[in-house]
Backbone of each chain as ProteinMPNN parsed JSONL, in Angstrom:
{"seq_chain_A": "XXXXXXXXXXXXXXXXXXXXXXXXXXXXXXXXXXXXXXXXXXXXXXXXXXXXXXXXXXXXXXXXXXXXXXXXXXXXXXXXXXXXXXXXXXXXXXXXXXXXXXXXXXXXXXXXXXXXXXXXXXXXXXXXXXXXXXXXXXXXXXXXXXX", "coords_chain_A": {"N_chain_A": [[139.913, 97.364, 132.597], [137.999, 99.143, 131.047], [138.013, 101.354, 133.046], [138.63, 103.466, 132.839], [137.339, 104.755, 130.906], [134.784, 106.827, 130.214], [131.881, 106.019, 132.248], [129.302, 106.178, 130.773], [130.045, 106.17, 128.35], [130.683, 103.446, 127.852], [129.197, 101.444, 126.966], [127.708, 102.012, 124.526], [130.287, 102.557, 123.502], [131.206, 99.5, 122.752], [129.514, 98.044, 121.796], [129.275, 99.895, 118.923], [132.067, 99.138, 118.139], [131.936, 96.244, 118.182], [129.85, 96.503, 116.337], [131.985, 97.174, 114.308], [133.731, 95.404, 114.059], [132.416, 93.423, 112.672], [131.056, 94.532, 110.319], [134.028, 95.016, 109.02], [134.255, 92.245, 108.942], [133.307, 91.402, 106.347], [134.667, 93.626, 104.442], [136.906, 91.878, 104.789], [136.095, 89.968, 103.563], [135.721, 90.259, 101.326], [134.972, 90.608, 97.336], [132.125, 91.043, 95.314], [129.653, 91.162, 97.622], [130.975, 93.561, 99.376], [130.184, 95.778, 99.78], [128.336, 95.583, 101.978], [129.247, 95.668, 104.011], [129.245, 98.796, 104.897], [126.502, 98.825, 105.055], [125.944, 97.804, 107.356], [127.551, 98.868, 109.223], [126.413, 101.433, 109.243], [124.036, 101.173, 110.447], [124.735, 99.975, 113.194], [125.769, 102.274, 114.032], [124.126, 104.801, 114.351], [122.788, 103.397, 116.268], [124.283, 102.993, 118.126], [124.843, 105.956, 119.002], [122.456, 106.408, 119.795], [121.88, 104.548, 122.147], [123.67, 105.986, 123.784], [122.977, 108.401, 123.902], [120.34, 107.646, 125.177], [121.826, 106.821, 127.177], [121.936, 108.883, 128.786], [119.497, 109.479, 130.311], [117.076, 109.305, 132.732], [116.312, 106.628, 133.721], [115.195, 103.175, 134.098], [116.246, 101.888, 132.271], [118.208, 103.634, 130.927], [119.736, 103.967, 133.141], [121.304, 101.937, 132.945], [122.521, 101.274, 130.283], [123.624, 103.073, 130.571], [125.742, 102.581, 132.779], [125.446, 102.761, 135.314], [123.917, 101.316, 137.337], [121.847, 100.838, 139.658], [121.466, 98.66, 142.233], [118.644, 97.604, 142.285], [118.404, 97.806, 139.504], [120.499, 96.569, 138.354], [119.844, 93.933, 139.157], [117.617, 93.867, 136.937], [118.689, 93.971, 134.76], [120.12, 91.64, 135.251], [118.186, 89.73, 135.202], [117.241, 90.152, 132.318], [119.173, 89.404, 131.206], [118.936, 86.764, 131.066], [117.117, 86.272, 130.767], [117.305, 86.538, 127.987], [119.017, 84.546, 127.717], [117.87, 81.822, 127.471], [116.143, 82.284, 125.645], [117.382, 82.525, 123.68], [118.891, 79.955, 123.826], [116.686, 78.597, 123.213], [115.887, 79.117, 121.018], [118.481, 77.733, 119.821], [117.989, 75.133, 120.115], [115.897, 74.057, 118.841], [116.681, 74.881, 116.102], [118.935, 73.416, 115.761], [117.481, 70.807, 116.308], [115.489, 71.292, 113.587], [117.724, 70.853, 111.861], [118.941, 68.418, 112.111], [116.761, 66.569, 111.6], [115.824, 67.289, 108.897], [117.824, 66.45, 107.846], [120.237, 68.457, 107.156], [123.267, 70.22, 106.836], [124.186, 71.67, 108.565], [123.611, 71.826, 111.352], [125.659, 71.957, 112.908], [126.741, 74.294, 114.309], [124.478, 75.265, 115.761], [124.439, 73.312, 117.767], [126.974, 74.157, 118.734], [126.413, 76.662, 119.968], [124.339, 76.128, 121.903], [126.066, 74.022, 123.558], [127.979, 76.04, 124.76], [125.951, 77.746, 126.009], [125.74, 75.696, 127.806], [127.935, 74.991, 128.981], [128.285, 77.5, 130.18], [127.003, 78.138, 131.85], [127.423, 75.943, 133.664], [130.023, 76.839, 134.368], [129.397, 79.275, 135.702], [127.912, 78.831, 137.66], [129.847, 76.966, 139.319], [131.398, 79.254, 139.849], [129.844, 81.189, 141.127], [128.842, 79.796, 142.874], [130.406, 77.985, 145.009], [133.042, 78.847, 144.348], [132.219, 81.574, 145.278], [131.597, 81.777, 147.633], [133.223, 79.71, 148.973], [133.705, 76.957, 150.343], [131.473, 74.735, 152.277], [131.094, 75.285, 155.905], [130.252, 73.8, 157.5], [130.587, 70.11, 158.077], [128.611, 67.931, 156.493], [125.436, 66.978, 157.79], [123.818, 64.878, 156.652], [121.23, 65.773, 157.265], [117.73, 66.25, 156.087], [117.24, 68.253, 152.986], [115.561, 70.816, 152.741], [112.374, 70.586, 151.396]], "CA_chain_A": [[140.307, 97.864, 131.295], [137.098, 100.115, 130.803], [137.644, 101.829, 133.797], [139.101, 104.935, 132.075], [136.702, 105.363, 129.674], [133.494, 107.271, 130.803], [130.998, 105.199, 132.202], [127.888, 106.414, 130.295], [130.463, 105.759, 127.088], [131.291, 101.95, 127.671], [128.446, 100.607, 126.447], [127.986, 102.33, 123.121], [131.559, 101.722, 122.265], [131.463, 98.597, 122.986], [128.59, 98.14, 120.431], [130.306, 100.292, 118.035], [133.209, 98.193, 118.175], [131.299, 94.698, 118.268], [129.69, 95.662, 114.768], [132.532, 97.556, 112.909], [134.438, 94.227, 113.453], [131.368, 92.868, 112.17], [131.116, 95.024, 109.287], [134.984, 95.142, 108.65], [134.153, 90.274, 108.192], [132.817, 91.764, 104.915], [135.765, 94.004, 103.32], [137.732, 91.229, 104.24], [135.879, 88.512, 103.025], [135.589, 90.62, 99.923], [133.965, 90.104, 96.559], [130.891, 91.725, 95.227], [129.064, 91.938, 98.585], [131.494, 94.061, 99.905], [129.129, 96.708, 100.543], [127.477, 95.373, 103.19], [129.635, 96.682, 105.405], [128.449, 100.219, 105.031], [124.623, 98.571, 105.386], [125.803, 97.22, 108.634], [128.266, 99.837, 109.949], [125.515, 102.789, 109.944], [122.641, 101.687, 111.622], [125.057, 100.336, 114.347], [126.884, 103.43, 114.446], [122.845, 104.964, 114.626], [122.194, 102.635, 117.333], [125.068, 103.292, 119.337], [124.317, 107.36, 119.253], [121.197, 106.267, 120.767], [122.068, 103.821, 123.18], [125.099, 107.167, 123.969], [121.739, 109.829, 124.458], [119.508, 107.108, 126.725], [121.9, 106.358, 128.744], [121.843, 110.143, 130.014], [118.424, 109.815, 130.607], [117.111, 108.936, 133.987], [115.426, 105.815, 133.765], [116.222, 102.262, 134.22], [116.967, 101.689, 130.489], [119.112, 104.666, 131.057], [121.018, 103.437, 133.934], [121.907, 99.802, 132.353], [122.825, 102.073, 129.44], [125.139, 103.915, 131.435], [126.744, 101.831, 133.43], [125.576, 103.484, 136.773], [122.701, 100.938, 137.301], [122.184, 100.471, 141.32], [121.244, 97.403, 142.491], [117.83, 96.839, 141.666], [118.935, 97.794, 137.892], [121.189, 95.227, 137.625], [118.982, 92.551, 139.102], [117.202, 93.819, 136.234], [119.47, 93.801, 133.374], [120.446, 90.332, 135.104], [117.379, 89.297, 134.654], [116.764, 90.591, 131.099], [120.052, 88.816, 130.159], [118.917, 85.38, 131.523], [115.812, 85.252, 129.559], [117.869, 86.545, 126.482], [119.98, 83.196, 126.932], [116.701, 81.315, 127.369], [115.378, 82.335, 124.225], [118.856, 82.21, 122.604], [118.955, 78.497, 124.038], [115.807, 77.63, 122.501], [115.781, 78.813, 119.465], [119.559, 77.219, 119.298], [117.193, 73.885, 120.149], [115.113, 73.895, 117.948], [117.248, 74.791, 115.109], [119.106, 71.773, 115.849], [116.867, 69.774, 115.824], [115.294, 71.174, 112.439], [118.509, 70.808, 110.956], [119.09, 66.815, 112.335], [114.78, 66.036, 110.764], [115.984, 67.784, 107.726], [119.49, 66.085, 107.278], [121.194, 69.418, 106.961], [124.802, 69.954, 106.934], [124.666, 73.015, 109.364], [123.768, 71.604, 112.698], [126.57, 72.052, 114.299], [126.367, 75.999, 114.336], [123.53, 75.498, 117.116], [125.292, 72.148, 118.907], [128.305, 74.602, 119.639], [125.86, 77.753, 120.804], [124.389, 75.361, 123.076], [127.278, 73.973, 124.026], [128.211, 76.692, 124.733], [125.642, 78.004, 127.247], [125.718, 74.654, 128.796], [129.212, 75.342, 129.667], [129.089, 79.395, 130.658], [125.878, 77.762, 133.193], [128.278, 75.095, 134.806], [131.313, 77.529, 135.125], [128.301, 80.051, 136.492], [127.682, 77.546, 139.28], [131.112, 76.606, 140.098], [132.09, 80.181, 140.048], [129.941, 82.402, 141.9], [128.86, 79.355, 144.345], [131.547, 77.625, 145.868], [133.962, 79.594, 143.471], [132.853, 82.984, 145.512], [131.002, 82.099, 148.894], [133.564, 79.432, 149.381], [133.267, 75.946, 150.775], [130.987, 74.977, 153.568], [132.016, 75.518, 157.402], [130.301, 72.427, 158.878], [130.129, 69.153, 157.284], [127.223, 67.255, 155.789], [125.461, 65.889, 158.753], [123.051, 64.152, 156.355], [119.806, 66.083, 157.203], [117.334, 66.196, 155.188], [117.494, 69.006, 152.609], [114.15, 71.422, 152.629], [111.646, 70.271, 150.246]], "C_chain_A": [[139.45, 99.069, 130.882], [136.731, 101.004, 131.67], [138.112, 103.701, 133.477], [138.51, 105.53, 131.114], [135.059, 105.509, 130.16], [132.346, 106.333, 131.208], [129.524, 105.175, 131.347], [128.714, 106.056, 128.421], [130.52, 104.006, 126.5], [130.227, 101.353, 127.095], [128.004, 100.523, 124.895], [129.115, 102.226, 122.182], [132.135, 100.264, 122.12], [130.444, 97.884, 121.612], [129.324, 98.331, 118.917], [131.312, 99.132, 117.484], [132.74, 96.646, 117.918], [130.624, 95.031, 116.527], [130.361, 96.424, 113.804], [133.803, 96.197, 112.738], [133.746, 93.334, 112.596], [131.309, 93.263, 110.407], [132.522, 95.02, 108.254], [135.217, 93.193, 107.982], [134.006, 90.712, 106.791], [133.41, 92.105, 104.037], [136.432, 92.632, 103.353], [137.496, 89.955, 103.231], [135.631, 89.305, 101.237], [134.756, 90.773, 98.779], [132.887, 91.277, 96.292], [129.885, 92.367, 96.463], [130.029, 92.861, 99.699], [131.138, 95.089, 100.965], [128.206, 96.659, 101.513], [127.845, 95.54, 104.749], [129.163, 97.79, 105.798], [126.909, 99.695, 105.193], [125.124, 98.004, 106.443], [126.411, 98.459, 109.527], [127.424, 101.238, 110.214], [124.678, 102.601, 110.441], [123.565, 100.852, 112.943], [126.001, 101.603, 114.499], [125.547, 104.067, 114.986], [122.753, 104.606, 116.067], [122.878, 102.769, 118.964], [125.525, 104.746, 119.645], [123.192, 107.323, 120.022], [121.073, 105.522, 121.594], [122.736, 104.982, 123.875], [123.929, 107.829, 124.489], [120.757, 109.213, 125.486], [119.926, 106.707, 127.77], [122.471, 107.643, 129.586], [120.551, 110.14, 130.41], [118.122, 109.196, 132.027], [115.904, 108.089, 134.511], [116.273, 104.408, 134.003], [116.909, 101.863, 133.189], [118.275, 102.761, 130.288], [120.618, 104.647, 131.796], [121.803, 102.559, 133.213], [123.105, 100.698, 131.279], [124.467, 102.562, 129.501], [126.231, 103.272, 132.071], [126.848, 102.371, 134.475], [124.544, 103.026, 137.291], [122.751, 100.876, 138.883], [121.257, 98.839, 141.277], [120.028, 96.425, 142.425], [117.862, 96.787, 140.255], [119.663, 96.698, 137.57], [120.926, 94.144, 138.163], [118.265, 92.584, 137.874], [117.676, 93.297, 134.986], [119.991, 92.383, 133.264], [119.176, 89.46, 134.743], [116.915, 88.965, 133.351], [117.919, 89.416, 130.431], [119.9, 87.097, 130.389], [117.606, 85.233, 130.632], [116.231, 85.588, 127.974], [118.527, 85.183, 126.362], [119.116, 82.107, 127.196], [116.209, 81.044, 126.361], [116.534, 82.189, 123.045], [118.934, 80.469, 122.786], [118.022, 77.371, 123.378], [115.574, 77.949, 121.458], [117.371, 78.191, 118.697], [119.235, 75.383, 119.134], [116.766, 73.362, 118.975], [116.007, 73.639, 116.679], [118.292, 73.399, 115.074], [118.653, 70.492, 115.439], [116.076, 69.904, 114.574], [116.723, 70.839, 111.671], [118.721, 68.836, 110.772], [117.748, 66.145, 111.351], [115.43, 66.116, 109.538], [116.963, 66.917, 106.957], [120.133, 66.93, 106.806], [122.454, 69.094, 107.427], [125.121, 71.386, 108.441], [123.705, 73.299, 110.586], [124.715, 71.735, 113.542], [127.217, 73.756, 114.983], [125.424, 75.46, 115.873], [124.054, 74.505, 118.281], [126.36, 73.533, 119.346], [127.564, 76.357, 121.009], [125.449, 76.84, 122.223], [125.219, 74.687, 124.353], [127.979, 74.869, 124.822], [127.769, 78.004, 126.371], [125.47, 77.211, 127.994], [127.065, 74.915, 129.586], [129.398, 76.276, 130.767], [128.277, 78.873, 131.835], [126.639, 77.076, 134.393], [129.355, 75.752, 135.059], [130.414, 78.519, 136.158], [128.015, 79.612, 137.791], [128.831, 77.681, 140.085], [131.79, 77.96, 140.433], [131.511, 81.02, 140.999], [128.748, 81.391, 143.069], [129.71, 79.174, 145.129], [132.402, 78.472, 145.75], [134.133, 80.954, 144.948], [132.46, 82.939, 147.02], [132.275, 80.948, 149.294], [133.406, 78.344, 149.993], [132.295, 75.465, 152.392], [131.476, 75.13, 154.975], [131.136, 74.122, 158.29], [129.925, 71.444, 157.815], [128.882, 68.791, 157.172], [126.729, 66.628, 157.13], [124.273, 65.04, 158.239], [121.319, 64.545, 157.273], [119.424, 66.576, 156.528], [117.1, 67.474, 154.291], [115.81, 69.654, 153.045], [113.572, 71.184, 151.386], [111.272, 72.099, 149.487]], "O_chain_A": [[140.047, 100.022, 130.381], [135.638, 101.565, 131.594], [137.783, 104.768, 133.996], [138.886, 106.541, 130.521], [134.299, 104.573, 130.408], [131.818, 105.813, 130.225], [128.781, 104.194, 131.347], [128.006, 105.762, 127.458], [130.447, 103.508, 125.376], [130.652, 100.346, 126.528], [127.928, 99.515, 124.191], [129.2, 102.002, 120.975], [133.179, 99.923, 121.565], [130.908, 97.304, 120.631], [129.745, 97.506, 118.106], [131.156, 98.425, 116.489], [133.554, 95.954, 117.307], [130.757, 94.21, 115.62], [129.878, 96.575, 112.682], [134.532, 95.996, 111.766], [134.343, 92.554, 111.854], [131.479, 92.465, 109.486], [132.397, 95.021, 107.029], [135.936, 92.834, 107.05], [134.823, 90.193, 106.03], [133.291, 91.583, 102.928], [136.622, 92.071, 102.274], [138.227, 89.282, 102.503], [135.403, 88.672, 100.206], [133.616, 91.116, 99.095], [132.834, 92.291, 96.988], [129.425, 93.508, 96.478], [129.716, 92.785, 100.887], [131.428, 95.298, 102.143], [127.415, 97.548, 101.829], [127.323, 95.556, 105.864], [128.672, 97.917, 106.92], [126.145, 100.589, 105.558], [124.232, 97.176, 106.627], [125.753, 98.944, 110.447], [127.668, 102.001, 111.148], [124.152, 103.526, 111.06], [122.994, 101.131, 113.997], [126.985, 101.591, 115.24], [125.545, 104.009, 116.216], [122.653, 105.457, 116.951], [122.484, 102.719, 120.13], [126.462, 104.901, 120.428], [122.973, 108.179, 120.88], [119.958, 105.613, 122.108], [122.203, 105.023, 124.984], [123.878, 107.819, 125.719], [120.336, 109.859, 126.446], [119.372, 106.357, 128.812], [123.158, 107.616, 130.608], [120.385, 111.144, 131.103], [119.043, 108.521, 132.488], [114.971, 108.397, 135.253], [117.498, 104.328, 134.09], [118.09, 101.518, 133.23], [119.19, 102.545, 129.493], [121.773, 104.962, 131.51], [123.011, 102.686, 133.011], [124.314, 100.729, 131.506], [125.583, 102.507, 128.984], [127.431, 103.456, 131.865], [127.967, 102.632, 134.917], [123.858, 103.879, 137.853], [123.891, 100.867, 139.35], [120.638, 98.241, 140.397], [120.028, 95.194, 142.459], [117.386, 95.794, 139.707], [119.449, 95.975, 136.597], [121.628, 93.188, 137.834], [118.088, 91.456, 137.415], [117.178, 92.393, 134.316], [120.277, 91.798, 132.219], [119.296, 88.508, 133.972], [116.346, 87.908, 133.078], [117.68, 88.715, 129.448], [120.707, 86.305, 129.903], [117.232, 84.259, 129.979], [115.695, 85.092, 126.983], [118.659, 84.633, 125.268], [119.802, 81.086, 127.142], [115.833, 79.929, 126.002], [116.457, 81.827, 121.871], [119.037, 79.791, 121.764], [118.169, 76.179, 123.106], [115.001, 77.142, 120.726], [117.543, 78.14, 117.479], [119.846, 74.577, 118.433], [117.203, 72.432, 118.297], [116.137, 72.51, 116.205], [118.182, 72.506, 114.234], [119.05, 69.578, 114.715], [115.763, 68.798, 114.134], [116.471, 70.461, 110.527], [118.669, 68.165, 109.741], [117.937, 65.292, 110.483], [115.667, 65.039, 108.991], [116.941, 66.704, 105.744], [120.841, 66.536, 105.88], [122.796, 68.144, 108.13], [126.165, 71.744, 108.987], [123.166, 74.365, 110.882], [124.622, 71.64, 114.766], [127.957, 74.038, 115.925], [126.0, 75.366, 116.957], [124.09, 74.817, 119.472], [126.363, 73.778, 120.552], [127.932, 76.826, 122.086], [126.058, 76.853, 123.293], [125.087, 74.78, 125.573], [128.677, 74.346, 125.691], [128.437, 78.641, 127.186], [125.018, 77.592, 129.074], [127.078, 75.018, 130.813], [130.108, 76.209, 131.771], [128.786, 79.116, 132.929], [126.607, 77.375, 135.587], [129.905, 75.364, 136.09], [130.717, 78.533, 137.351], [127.946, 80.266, 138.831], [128.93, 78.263, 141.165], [132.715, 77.924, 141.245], [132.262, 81.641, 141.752], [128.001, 81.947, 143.875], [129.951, 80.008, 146.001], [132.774, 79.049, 146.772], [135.168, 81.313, 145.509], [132.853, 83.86, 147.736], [132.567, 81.326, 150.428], [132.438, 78.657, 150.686], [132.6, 75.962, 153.475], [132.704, 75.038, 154.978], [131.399, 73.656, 159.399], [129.18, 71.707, 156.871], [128.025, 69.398, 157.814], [127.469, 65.797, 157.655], [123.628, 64.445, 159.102], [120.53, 63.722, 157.737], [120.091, 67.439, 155.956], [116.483, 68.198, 155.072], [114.995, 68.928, 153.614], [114.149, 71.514, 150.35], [110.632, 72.215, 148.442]]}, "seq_chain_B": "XXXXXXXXXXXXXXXXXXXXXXXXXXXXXXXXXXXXXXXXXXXXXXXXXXXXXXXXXXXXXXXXXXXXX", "coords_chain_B": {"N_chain_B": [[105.51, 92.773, 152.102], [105.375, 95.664, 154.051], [106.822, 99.186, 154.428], [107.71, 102.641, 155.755], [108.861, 104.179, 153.9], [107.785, 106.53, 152.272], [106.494, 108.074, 153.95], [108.258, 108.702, 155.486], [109.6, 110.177, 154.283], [107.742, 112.042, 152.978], [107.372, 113.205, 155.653], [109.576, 114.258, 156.094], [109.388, 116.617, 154.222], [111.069, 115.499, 151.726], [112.211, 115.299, 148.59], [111.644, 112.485, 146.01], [114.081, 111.978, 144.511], [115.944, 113.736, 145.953], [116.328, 111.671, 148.202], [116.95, 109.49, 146.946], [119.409, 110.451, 145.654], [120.679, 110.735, 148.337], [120.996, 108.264, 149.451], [122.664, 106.711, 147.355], [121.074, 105.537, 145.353], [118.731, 104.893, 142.119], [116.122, 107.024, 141.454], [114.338, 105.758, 140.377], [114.203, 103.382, 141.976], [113.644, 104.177, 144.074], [110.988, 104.775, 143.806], [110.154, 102.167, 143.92], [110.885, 100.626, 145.856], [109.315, 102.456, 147.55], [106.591, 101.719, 146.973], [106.85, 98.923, 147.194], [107.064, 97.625, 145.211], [109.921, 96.642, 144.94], [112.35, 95.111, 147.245], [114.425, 96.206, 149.102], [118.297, 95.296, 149.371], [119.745, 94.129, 151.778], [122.191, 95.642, 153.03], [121.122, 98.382, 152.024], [118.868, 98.576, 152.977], [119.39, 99.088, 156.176], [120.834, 101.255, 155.201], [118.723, 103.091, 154.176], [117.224, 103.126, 156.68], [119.196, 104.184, 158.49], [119.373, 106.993, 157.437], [116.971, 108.139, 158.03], [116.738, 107.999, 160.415], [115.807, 105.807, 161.789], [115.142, 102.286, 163.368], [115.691, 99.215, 161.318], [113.246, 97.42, 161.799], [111.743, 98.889, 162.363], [111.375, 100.561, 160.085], [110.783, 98.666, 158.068], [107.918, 96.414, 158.021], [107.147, 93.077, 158.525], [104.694, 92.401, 158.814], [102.961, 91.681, 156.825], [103.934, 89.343, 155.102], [104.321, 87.885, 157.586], [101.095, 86.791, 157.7], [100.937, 85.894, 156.173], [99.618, 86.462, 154.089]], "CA_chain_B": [[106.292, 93.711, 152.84], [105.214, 96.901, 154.331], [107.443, 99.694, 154.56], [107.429, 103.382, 155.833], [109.832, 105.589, 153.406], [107.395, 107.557, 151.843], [105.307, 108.105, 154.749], [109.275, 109.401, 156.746], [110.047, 111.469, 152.981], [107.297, 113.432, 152.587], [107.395, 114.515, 156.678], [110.348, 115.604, 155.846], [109.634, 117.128, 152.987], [112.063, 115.654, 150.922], [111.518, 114.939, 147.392], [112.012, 111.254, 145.634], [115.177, 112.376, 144.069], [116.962, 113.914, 147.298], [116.231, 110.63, 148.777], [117.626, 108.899, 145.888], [120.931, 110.956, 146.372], [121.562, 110.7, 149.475], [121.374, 106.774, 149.165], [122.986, 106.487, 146.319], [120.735, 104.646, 144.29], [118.593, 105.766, 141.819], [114.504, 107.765, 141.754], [113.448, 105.006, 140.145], [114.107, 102.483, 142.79], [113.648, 104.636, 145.551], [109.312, 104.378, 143.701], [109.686, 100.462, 143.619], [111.035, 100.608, 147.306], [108.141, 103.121, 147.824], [105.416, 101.218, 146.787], [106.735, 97.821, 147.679], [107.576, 96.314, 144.394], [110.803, 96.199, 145.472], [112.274, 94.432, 148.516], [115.86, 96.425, 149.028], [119.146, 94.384, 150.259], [120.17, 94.45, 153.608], [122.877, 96.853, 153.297], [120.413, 99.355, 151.512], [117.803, 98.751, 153.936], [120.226, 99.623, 156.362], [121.258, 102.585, 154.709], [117.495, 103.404, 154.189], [117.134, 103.13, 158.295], [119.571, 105.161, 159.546], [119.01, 107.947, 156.671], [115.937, 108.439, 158.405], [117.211, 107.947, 162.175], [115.002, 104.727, 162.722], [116.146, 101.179, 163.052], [115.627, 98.365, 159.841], [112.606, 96.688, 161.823], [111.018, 100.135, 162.285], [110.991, 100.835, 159.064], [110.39, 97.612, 157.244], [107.054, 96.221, 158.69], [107.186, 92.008, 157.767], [103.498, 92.018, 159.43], [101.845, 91.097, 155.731], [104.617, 87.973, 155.349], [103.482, 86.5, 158.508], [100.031, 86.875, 157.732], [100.449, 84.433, 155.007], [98.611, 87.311, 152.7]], "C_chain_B": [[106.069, 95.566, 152.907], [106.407, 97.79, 154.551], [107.07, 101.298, 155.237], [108.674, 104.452, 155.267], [109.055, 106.354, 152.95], [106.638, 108.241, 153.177], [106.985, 109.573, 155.845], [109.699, 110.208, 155.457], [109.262, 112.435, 152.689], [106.986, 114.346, 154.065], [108.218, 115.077, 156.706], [110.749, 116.604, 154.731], [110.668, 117.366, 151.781], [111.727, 114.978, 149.637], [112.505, 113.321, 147.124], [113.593, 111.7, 145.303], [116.289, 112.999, 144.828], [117.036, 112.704, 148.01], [117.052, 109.46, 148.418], [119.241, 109.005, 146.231], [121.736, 110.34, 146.779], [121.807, 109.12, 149.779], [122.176, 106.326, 148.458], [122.74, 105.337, 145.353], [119.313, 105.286, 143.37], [116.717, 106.299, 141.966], [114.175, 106.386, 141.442], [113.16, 103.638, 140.82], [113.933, 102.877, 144.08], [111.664, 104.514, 145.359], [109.346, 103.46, 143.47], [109.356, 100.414, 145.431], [109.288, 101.241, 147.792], [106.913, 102.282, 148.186], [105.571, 99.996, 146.899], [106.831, 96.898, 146.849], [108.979, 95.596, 144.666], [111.317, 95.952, 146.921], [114.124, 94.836, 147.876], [117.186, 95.069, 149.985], [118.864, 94.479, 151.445], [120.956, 94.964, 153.684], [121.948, 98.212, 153.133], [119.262, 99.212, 152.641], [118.294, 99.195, 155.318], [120.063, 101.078, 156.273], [119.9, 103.624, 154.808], [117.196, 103.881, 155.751], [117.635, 104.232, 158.951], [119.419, 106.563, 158.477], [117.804, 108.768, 157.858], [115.408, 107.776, 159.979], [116.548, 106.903, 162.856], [115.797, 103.474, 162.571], [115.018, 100.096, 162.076], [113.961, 98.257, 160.801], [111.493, 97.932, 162.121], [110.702, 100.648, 161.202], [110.254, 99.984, 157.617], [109.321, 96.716, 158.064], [106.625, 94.656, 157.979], [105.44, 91.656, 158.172], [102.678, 91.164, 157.953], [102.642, 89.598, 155.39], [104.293, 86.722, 156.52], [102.544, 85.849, 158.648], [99.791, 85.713, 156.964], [99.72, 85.528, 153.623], [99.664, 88.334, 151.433]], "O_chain_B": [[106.456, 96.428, 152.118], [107.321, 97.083, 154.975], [105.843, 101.349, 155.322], [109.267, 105.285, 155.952], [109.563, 107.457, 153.148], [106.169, 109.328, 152.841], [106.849, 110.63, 156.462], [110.344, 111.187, 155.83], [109.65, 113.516, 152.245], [106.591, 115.512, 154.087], [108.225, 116.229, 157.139], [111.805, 117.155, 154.419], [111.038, 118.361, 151.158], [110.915, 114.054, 149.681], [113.555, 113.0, 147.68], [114.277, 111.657, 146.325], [117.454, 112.855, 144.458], [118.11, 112.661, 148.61], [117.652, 108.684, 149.161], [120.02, 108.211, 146.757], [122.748, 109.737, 146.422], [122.846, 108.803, 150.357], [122.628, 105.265, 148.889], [123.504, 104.555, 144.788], [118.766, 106.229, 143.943], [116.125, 105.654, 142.831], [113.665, 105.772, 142.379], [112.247, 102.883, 140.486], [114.031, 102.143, 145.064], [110.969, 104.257, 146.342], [108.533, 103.234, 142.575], [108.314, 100.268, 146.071], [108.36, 100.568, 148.241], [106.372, 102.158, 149.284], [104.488, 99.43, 146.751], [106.772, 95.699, 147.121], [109.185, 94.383, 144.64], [110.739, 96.565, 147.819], [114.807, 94.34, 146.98], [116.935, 94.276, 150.893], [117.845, 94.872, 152.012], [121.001, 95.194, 154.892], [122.005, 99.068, 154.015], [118.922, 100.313, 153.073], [117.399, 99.876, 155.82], [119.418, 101.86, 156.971], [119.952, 104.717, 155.372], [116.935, 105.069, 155.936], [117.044, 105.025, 159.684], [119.318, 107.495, 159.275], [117.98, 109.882, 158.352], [114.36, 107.332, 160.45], [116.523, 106.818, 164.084], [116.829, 103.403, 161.903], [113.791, 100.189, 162.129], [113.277, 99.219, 160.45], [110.302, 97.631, 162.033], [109.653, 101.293, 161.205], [109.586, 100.371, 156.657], [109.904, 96.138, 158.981], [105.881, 94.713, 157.0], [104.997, 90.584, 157.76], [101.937, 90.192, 158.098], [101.886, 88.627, 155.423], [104.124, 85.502, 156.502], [102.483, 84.786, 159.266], [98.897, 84.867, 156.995], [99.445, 85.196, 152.47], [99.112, 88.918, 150.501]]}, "name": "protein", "num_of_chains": 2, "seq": "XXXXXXXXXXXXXXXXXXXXXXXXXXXXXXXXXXXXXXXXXXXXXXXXXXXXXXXXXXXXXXXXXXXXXXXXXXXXXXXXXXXXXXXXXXXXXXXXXXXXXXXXXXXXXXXXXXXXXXXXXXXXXXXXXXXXXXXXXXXXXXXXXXXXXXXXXXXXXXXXXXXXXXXXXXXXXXXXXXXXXXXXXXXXXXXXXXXXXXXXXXXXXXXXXXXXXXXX"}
């Protein structure tokens, strides 16, 4: 789908786009804070001018950026995005479990994030093990795995 | 993991960034490769090889892996 649209562009409009739907929750939801669309819609519009100018630059932040990362870049960026859902996982923990101590009503916000990456982990598995290398070629002959 | 690309880039006096190129990947992994932070595939190491007319085990030197060090 994004193959027609510049590679050093896709990432900034993708941004773009991720917070003027963001900003646009706000007109619709209406009301007095209306305006908080325009306090959301310019510093990512900001953000995604400057994500747009580093990813001409010629670094690895640049590549990722771009969308022309080579192959140790996007071990990187895979990397970067595995300890983002790490730290997304545990502070979806935690909050959980402050909300359960507490007897809040708005635990189940972090049950479904969790949920959530418990899921994307086990399709992750099933997809780019078996899913992509395919099932084994000699059966199990029951020796012992490598410690 | 020892290697010898900088050692076969600067006899032929070619700069990080022609090297880069002609691989097609980019300067800044051609100074990981360099210096040994990085440990390229096996297509790219490869690619790395015959770039520079030698073969993979000629250029990639596992002597410090065996060593245990």
């Amino acid at each position: 789908m994004t193959t027609w649209i510049r590679p050093r562009l896709r990432k900034p409009l993708v941004l773009a786009l991720a917070g003027t739907l963001l900003a646009a929750s706000w007109i619709v939801r209406g009301g007095a804070t209306w305006w908080f669309c325009i306090a959301i819609e310019i510093p990512v519009l900001v953000q995604a001018v400057t994500m747009y100018v580093r990813a001409g630059q010629d670094s690895d932040e640049g590549a990722l950026a771009g969308s022309r990362a080579d192959e140790r870049q996007q071990q990187i960026g895979l990397r970067s995005r595995a300890l983002a859902g790490r730290a997304m996982t545990a502070v979806a923990l935690a909050g959980l479990i402050a909300a359960i101590a507490v007897h809040g009503n708005w635990w189940w916000p972090f049950l479904v994030i969790l949920a959530a990456g418990s899921v994307g982990y086990l399709f992750g598995l099933s997809a780019y093990s078996v899913g992509a290398e395919g099932a084994a070629t000699e059966p199990d002959t029951g020796y012992p795995a490598p410690l | 993991m020892r290697n010898r690309v900088r050692e076969q880039r600067t006899s032929r006096g070619l700069s990080q960034a022609e090297v880069a190129a002609a691989l097609g990947v980019s300067r800044q992994t051609v100074i990981s490769i360099e210096s040994g932070r990085y440990l390229p595939s096996l297509p790219l190491a490869f690619r790395i090889a015959r770039y520079f007319d030698m073969t993979v085990d000629k250029m990639f030197d596992p002597a410090d892996e065996e060593d245990g060090s």
